[in-house]
PDB file of the backbone (N, CA, C, O) and the ligand in Angstrom, with CONECT records:
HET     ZN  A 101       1
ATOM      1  N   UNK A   1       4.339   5.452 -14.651  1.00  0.00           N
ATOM      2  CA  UNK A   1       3.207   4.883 -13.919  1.00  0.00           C
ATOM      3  C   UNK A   1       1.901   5.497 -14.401  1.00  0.00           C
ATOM      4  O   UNK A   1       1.721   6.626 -14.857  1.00  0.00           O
ATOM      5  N   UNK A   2       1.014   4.498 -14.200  1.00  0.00           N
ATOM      6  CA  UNK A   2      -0.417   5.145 -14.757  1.00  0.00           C
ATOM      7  C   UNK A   2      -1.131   5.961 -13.879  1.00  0.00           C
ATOM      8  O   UNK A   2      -0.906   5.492 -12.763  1.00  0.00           O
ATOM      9  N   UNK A   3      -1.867   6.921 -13.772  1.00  0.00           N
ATOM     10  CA  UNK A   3      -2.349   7.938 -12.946  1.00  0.00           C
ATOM     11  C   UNK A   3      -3.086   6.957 -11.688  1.00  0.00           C
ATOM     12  O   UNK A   3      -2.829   7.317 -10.540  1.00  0.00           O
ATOM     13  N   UNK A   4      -3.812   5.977 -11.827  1.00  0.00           N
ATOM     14  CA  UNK A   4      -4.691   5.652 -10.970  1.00  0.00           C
ATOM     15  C   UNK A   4      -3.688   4.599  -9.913  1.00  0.00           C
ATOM     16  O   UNK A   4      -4.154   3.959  -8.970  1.00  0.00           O
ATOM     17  N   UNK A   5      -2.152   4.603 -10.350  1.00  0.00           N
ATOM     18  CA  UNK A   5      -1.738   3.573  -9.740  1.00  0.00           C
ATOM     19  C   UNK A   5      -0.358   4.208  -8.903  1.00  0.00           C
ATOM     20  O   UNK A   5       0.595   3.707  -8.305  1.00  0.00           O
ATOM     21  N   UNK A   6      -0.970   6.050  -9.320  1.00  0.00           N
ATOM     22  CA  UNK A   6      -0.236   6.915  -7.817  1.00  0.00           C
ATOM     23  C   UNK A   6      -1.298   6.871  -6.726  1.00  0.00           C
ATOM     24  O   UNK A   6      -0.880   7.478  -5.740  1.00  0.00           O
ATOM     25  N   UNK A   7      -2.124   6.536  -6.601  1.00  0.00           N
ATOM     26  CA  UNK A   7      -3.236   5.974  -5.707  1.00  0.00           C
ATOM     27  C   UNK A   7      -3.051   5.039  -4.841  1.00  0.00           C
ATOM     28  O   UNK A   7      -3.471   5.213  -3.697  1.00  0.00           O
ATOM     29  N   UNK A   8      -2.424   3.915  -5.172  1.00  0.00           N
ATOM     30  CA  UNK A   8      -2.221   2.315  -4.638  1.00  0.00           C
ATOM     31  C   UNK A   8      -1.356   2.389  -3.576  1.00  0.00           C
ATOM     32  O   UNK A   8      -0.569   3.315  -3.770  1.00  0.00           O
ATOM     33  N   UNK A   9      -1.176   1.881  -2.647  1.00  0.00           N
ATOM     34  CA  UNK A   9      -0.189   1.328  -1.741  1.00  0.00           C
ATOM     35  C   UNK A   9       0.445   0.520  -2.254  1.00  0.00           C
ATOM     36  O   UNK A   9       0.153  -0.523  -2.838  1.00  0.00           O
ATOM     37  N   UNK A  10       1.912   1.310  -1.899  1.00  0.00           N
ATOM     38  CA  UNK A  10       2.960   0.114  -2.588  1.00  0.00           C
ATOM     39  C   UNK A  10       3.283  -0.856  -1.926  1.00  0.00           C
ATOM     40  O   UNK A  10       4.092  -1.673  -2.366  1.00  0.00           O
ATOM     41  N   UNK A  11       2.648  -0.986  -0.575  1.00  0.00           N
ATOM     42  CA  UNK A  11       3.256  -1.971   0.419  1.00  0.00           C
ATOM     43  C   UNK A  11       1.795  -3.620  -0.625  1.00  0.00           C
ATOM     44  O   UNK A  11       1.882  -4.449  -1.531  1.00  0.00           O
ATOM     45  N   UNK A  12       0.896  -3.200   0.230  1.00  0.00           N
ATOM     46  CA  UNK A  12      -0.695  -3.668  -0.109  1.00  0.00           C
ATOM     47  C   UNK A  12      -1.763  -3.731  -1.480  1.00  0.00           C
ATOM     48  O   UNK A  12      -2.707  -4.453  -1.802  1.00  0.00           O
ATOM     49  N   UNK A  13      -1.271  -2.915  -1.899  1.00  0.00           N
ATOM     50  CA  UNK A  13      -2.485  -2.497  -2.868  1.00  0.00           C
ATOM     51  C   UNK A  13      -3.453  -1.719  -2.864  1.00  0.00           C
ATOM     52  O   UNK A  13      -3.925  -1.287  -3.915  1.00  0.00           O
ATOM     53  N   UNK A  14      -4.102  -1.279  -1.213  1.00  0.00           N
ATOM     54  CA  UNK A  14      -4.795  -0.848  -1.463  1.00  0.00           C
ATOM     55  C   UNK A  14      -5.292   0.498  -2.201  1.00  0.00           C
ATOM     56  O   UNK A  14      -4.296   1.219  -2.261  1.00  0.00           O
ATOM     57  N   UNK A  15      -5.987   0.914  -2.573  1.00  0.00           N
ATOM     58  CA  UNK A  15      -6.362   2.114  -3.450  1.00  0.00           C
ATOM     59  C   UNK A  15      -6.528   2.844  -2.241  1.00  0.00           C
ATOM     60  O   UNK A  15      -7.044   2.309  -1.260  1.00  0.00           O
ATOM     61  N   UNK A  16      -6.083   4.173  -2.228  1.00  0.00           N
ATOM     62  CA  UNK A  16      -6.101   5.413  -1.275  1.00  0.00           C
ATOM     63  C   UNK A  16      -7.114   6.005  -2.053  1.00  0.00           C
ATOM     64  O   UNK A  16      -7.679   5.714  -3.107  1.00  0.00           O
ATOM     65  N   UNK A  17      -7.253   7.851  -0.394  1.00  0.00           N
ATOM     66  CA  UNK A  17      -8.217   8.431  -1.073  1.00  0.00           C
ATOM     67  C   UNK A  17      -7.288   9.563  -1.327  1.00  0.00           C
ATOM     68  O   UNK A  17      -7.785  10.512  -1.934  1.00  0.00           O
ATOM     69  N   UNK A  18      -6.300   9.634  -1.055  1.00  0.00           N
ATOM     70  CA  UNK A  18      -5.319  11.055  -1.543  1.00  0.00           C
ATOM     71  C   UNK A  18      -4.281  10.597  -1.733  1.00  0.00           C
ATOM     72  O   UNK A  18      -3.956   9.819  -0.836  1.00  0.00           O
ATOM     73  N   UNK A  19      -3.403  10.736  -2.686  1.00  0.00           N
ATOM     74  CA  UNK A  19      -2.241  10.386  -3.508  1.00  0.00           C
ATOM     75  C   UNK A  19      -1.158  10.118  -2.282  1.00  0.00           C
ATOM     76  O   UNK A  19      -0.850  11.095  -1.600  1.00  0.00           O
ATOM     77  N   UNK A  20      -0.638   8.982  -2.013  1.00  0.00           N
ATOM     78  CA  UNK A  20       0.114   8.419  -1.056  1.00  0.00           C
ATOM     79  C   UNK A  20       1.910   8.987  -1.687  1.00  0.00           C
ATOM     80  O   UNK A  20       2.845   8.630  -0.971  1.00  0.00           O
ATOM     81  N   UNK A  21       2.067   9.371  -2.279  1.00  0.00           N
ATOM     82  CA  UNK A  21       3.560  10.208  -2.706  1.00  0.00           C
ATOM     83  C   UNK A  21       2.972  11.382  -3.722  1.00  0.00           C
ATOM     84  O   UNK A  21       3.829  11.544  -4.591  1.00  0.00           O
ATOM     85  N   UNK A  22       2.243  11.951  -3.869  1.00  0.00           N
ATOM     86  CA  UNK A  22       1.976  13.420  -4.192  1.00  0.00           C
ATOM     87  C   UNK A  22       1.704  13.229  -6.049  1.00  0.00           C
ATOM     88  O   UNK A  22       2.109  12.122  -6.407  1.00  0.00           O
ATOM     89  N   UNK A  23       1.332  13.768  -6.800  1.00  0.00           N
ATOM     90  CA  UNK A  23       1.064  13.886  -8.101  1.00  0.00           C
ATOM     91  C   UNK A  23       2.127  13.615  -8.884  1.00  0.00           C
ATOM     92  O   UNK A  23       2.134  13.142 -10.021  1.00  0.00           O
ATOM     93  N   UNK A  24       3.200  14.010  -8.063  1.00  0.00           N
ATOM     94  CA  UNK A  24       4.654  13.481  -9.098  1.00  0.00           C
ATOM     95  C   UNK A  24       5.328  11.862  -8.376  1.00  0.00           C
ATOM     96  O   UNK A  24       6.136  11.247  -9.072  1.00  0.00           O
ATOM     97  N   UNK A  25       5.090  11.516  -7.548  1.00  0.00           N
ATOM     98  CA  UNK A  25       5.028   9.978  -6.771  1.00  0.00           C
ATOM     99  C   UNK A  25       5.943  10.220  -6.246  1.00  0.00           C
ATOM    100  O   UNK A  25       6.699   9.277  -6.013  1.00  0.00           O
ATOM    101  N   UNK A  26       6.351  11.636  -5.780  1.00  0.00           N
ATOM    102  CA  UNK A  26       8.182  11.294  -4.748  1.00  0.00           C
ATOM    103  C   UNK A  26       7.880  12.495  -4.148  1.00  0.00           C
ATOM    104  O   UNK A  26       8.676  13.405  -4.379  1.00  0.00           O
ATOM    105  N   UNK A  27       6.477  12.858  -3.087  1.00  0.00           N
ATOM    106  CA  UNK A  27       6.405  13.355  -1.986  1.00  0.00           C
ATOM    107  C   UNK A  27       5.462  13.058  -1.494  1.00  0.00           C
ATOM    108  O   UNK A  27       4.303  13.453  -1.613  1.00  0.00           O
ATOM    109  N   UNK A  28       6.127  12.011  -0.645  1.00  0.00           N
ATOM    110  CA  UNK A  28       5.138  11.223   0.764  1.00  0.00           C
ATOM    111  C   UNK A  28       4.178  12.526   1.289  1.00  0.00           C
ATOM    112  O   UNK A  28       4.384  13.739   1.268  1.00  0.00           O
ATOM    113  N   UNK A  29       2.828  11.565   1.856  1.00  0.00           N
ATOM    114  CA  UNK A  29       1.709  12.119   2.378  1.00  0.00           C
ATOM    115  C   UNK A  29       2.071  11.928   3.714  1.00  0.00           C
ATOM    116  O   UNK A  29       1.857  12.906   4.431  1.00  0.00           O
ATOM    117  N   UNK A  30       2.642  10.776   4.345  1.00  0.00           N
ATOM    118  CA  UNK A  30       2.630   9.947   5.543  1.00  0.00           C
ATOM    119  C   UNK A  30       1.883   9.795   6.112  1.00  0.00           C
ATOM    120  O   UNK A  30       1.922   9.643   7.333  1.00  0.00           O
ATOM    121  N   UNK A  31       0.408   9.776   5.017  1.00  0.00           N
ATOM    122  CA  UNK A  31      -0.673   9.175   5.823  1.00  0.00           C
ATOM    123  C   UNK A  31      -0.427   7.810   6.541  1.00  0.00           C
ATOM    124  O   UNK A  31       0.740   7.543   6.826  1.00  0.00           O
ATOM    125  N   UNK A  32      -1.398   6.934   6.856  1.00  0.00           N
ATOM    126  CA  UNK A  32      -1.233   5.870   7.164  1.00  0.00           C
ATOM    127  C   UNK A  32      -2.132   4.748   6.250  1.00  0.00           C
ATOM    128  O   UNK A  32      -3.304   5.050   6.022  1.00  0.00           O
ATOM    129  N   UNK A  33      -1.676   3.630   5.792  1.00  0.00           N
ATOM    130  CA  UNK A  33      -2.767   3.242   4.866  1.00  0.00           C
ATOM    131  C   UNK A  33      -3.711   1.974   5.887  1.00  0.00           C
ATOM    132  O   UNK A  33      -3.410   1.049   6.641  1.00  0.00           O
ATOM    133  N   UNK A  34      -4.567   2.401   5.531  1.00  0.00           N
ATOM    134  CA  UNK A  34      -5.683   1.670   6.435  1.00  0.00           C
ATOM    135  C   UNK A  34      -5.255   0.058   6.738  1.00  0.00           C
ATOM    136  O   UNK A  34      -4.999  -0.566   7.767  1.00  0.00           O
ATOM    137  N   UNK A  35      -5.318  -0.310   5.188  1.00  0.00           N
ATOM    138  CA  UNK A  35      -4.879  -2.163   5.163  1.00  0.00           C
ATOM    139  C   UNK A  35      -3.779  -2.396   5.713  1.00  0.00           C
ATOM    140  O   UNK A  35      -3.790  -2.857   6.854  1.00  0.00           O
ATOM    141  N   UNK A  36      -2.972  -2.230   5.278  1.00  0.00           N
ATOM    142  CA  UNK A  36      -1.273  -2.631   5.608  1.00  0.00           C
ATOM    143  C   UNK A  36      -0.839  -1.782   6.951  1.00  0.00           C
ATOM    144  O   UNK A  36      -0.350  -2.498   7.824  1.00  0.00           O
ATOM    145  N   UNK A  37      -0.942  -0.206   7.311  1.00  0.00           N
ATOM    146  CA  UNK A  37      -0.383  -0.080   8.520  1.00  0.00           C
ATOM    147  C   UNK A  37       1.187   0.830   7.875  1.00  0.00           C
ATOM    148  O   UNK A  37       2.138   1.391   8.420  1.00  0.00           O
ATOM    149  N   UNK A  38       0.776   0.574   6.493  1.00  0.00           N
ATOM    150  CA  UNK A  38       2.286   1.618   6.014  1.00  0.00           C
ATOM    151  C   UNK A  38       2.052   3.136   6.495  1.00  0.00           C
ATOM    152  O   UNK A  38       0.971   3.680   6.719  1.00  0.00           O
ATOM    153  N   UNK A  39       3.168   3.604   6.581  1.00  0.00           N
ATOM    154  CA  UNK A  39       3.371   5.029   6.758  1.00  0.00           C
ATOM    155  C   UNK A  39       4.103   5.168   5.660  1.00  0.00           C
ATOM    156  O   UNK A  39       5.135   4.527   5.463  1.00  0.00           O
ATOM    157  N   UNK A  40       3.423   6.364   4.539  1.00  0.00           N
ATOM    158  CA  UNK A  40       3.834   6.346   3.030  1.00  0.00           C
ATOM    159  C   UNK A  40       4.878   7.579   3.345  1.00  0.00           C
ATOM    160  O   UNK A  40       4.577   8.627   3.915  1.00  0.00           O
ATOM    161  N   UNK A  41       6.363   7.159   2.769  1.00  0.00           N
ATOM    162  CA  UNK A  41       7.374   8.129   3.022  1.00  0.00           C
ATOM    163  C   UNK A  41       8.127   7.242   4.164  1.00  0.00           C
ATOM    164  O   UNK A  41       9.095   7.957   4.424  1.00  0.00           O
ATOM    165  N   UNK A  42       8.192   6.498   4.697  1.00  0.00           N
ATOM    166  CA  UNK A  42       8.620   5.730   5.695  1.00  0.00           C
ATOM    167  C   UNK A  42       9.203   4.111   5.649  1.00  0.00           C
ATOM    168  O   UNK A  42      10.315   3.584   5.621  1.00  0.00           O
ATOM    169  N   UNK A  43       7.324   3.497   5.659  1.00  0.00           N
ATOM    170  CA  UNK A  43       7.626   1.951   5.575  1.00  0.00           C
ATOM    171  C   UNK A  43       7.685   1.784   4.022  1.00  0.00           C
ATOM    172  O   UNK A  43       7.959   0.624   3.712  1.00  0.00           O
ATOM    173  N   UNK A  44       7.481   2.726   2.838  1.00  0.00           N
ATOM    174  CA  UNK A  44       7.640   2.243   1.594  1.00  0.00           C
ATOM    175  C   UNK A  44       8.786   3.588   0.755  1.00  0.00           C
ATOM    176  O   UNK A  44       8.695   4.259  -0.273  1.00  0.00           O
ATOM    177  N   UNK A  45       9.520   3.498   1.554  1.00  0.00           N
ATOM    178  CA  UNK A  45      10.613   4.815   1.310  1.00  0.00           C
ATOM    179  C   UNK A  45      11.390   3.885  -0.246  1.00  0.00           C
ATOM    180  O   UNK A  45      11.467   4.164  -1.442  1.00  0.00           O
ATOM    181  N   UNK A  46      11.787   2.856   0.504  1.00  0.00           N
ATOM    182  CA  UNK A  46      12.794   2.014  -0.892  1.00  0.00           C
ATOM    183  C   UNK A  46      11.932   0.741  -1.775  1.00  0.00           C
ATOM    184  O   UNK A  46      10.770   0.363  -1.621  1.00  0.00           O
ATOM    185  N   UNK A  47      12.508   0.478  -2.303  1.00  0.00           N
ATOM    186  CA  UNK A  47      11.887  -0.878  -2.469  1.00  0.00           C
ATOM    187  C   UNK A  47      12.312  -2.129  -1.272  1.00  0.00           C
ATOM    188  O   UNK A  47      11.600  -2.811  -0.534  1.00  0.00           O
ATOM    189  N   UNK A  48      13.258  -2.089  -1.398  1.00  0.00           N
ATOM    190  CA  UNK A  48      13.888  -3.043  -0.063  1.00  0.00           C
ATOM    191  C   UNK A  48      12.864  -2.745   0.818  1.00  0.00           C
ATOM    192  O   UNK A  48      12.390  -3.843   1.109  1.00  0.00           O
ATOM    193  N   UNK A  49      12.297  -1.948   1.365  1.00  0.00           N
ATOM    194  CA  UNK A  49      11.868  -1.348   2.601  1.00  0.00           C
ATOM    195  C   UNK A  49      10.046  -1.853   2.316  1.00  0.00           C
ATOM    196  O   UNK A  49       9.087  -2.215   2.997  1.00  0.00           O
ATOM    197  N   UNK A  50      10.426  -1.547   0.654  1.00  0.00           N
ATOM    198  CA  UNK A  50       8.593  -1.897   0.526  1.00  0.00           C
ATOM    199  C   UNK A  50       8.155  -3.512   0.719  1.00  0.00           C
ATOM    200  O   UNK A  50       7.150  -3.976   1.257  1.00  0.00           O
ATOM    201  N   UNK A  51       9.173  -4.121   0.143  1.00  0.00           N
ATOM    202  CA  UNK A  51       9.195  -5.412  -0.005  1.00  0.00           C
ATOM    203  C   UNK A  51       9.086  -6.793   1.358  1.00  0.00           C
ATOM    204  O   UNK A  51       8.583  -7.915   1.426  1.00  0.00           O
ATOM    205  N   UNK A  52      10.057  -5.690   2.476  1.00  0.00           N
ATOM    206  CA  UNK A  52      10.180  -6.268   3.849  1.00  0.00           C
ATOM    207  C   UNK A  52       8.894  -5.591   4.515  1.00  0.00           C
ATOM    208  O   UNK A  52       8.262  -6.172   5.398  1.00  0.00           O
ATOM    209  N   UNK A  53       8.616  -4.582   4.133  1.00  0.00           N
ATOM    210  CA  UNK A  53       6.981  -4.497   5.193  1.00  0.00           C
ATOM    211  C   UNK A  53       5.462  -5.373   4.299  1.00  0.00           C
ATOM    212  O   UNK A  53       4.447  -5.897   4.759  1.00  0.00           O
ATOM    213  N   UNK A  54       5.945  -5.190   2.944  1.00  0.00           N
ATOM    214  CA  UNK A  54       5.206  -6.391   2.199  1.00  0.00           C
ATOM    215  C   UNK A  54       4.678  -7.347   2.827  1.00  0.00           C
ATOM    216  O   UNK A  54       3.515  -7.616   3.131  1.00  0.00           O
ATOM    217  N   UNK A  55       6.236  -8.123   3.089  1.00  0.00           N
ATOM    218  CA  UNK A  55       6.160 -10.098   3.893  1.00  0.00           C
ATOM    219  C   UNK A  55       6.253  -9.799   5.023  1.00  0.00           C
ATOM    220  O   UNK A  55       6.506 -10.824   5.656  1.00  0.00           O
ATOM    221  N   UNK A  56       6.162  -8.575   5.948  1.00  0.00           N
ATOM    222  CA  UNK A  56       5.727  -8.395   7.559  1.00  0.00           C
ATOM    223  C   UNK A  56       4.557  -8.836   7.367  1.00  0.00           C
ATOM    224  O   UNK A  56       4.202 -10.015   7.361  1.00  0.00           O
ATOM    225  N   UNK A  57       3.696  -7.552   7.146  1.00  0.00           N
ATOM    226  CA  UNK A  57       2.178  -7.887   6.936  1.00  0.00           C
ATOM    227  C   UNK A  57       1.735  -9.602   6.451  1.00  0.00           C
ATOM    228  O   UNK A  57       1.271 -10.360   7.302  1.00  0.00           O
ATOM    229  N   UNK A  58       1.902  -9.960   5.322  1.00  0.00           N
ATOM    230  CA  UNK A  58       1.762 -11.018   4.879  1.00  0.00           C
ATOM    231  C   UNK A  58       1.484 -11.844   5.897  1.00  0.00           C
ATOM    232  O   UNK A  58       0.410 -12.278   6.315  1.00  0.00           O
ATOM    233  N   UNK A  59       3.151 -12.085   6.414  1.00  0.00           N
ATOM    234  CA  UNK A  59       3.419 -13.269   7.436  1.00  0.00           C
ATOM    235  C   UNK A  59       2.241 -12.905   8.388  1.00  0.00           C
ATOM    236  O   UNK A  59       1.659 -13.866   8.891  1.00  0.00           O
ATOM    237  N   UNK A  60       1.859 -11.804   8.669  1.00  0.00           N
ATOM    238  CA  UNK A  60       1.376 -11.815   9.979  1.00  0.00           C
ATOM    239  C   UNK A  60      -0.462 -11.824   9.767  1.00  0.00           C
ATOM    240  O   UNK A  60      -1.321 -11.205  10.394  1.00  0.00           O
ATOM    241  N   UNK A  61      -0.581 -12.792   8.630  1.00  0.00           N
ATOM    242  CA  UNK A  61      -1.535 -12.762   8.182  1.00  0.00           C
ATOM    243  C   UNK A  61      -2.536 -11.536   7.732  1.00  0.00           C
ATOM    244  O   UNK A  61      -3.754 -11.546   7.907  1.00  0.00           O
ATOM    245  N   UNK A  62      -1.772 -10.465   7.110  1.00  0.00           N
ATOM    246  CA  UNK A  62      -2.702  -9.650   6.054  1.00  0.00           C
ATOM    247  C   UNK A  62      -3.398  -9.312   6.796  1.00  0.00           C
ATOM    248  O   UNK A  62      -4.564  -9.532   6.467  1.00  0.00           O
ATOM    249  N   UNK A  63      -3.206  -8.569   8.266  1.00  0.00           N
ATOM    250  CA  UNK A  63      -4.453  -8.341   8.471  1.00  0.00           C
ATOM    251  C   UNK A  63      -4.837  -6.497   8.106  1.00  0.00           C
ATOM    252  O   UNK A  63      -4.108  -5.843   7.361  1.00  0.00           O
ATOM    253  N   UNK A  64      -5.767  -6.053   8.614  1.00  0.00           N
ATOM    254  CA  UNK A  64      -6.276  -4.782   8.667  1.00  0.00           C
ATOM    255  C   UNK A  64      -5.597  -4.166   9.805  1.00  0.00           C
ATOM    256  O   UNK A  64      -5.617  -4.576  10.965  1.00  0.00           O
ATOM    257  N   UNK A  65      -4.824  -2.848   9.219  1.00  0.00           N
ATOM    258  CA  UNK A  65      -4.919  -2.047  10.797  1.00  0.00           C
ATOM    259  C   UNK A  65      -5.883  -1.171  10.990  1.00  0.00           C
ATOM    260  O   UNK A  65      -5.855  -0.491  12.016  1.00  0.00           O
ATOM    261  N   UNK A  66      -7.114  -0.985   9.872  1.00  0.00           N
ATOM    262  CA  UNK A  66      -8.156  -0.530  10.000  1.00  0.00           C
ATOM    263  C   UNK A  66      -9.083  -1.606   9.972  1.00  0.00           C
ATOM    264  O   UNK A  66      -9.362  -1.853   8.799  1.00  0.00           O
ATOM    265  N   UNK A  67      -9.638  -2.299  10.712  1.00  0.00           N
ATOM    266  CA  UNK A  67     -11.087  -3.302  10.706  1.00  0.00           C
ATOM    267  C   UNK A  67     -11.805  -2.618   9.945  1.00  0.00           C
ATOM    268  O   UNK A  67     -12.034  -2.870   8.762  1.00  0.00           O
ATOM    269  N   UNK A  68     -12.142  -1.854  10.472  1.00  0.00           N
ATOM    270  CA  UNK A  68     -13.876  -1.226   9.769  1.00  0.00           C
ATOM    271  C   UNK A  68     -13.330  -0.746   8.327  1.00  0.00           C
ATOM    272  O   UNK A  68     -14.184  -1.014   7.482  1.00  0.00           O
ATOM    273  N   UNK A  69     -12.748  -0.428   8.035  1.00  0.00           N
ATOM    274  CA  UNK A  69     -12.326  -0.117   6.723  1.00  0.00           C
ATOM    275  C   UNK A  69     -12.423  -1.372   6.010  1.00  0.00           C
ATOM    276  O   UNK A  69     -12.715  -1.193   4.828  1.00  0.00           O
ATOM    277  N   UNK A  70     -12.302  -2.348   6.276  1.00  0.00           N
ATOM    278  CA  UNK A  70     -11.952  -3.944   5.268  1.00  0.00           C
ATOM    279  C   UNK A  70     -13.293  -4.344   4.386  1.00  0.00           C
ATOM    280  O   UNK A  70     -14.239  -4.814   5.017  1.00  0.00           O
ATOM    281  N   UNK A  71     -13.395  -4.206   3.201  1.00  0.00           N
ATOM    282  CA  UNK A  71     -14.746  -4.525   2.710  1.00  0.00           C
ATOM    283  C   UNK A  71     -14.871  -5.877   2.922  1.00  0.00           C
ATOM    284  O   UNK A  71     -13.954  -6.607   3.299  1.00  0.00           O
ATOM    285  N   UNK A  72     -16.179  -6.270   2.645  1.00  0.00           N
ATOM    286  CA  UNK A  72     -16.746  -7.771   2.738  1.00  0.00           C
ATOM    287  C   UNK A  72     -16.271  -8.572   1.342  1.00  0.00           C
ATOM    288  O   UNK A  72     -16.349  -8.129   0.196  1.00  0.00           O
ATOM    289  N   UNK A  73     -15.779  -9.820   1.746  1.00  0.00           N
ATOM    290  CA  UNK A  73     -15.417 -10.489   0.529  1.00  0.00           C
ATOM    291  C   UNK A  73     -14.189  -9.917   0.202  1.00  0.00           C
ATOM    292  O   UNK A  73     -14.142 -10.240  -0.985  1.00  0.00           O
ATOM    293  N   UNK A  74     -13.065  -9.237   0.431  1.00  0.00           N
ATOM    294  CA  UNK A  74     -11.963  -8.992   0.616  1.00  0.00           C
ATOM    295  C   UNK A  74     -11.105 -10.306   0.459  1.00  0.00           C
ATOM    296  O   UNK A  74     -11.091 -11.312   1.168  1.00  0.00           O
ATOM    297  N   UNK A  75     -10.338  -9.974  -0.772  1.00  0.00           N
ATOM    298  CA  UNK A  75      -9.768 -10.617  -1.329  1.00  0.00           C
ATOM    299  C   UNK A  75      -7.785  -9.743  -1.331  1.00  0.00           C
ATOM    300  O   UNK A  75      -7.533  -8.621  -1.772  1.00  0.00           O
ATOM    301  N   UNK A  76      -6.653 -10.824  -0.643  1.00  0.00           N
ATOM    302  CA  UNK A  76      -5.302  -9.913  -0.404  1.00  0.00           C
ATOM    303  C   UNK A  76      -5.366 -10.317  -1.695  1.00  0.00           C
ATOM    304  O   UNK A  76      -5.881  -9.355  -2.264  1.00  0.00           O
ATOM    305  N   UNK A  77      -5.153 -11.169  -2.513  1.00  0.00           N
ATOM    306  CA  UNK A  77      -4.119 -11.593  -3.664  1.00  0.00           C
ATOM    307  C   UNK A  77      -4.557 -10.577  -4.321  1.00  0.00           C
ATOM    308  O   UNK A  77      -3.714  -9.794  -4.760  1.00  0.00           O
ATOM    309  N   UNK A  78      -5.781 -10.355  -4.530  1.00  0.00           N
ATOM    310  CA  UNK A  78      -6.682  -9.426  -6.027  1.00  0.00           C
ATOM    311  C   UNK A  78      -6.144  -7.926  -5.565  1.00  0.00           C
ATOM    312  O   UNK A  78      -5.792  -7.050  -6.355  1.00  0.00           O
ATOM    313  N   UNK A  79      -6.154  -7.818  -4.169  1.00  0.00           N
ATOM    314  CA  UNK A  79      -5.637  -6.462  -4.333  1.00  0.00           C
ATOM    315  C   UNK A  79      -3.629  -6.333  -4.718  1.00  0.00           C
ATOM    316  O   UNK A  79      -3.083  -5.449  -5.379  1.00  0.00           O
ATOM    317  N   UNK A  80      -3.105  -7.277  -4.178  1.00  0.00           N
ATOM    318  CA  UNK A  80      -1.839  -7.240  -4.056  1.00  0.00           C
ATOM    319  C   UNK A  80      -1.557  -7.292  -5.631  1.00  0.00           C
ATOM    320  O   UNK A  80      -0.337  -7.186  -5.756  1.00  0.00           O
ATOM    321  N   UNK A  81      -2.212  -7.420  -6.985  1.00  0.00           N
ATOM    322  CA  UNK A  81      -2.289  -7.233  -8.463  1.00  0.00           C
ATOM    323  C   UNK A  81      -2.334  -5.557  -8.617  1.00  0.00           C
ATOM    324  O   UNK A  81      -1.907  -5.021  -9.640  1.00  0.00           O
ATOM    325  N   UNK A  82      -2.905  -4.769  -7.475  1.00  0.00           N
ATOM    326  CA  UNK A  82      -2.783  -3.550  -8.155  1.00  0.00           C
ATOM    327  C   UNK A  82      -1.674  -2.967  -8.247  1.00  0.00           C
ATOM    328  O   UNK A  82      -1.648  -2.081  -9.102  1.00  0.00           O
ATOM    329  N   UNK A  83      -0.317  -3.217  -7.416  1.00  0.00           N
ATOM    330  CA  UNK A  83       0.587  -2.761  -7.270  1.00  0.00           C
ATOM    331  C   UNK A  83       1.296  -2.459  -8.160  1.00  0.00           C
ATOM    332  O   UNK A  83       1.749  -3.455  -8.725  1.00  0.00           O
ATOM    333  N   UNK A  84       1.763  -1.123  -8.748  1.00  0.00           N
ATOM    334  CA  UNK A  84       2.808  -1.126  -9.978  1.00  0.00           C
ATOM    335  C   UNK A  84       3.807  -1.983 -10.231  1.00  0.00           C
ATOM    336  O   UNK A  84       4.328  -2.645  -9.332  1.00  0.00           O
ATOM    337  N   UNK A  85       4.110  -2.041 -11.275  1.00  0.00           N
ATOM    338  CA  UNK A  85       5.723  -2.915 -11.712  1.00  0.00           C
ATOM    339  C   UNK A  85       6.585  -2.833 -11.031  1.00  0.00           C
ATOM    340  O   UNK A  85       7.230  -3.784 -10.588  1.00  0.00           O
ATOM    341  N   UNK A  86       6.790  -1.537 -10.783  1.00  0.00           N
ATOM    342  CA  UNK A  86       8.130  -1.334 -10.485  1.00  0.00           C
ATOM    343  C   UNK A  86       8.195  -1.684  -8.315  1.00  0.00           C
ATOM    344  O   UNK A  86       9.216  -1.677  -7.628  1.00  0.00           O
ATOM    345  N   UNK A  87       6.974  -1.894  -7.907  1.00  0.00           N
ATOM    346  CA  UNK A  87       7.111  -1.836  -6.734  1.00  0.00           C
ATOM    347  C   UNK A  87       6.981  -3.525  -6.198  1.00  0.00           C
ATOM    348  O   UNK A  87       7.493  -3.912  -5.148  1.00  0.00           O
ATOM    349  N   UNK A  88       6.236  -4.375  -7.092  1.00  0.00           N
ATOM    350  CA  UNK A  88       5.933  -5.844  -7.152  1.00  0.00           C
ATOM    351  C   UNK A  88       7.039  -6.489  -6.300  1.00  0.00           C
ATOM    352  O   UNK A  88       7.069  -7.710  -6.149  1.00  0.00           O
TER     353      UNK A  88
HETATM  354 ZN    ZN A 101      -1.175  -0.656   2.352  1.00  0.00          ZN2+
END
């Protein structure tokens, strides 16, 4: 994986501000990620696991579990491109 894309939410996309699985990508922060509502180490433990809180969110229309966090002109698809390969 590329450095900037131990950053990303694997559920969402979104770009974090502290490494959501640690510098080596396999020790959860369990922060919470603002967009999606993941708990990193938890709701994106497997892929199975990433994939079903993926199409939760989705279905339930993408929303924010942080409002104020959501920039203007917020676009899901463009962010849902940042997601690594292996988590897609
Ligand atoms: Zn997220």
């Amino acid at each position: 994986m590329l450095s900037k894309e131990l950053y990303i939410c694997r559920v969402c996309g979104l770009q974090q501000d502290d490494l959501p699985w640690g510098e080596n990508g396999y020790t959860p922060s369990f922060n919470i990620c603002d967009c999606c509502g993941t708990e990193f180490g938890y709701h994106d433990a497997t892929i199975q696991a990433i994939k079903k809180s993926r199409e939760r969110w989705l279905n339930q229309g993408a929303k924010w579990f942080e409002p104020k966090s959501k920039p203007k002109n917020w676009v899901w698809e463009e962010q849902l491109r940042q997601i690594a390969a292996p988590f897609q």
